[in-house]
C-alpha positions as CSV (number, residue, x, y, z in Angstrom):
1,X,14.7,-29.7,-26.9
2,X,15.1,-29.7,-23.3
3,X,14.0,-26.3,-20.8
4,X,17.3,-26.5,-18.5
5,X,18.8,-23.8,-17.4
6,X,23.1,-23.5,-17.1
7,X,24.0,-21.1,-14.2
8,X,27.7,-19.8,-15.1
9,X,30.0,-20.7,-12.3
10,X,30.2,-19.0,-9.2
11,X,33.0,-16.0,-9.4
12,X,35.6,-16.8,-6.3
13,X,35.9,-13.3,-4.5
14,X,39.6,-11.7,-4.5
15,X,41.0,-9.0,-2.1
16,X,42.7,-6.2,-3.8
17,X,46.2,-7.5,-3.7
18,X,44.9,-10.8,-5.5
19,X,44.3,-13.1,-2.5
20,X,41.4,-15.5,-2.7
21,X,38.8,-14.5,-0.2
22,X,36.9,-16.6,2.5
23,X,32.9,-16.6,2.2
24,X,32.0,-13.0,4.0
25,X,35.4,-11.4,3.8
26,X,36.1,-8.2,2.1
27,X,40.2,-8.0,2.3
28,X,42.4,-10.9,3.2
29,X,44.4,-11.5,6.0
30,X,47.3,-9.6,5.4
31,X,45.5,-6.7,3.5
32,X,44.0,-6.4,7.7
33,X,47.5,-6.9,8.9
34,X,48.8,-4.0,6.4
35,X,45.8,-1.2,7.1
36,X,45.9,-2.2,11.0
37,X,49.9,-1.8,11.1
38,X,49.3,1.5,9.2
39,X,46.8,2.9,11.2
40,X,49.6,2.6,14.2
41,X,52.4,4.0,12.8
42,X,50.0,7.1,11.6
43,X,48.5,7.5,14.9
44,X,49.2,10.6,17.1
45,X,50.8,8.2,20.4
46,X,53.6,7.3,17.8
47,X,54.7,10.3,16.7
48,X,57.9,12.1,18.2
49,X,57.8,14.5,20.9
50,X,54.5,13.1,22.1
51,X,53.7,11.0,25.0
52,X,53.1,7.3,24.7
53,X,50.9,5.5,27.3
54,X,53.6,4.3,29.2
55,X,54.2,8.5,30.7
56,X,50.6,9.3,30.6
């Protein structure tokens, strides 16, 4: 009998949504895209009746 070790195979990391991720990501691209476009639309220069940058 033989002392070898088998290592199971790596697990490939996956964002949320199911997207295979790059080595050091933690969300995929357009998981980014999504919370960045969200953060815009939620932010207090979008909202109606307030002033955008373009009046300040």
């Amino acid at each position: 009998m033989t002392n070898t070790t088998i290592n199971p195979p790596e697990e490939t990391p996956g964002c949320d949504c199911g997207a295979l991720l790059e080595q050091g990501q933690i969300r995929c691209r357009k998981c980014l895209a999504r919370d960045r476009r969200a953060h815009r639309t939620n932010s207090c220069h979008h909202r109606i009746g307030s002033p955008t940058w373009s009046a300040l």
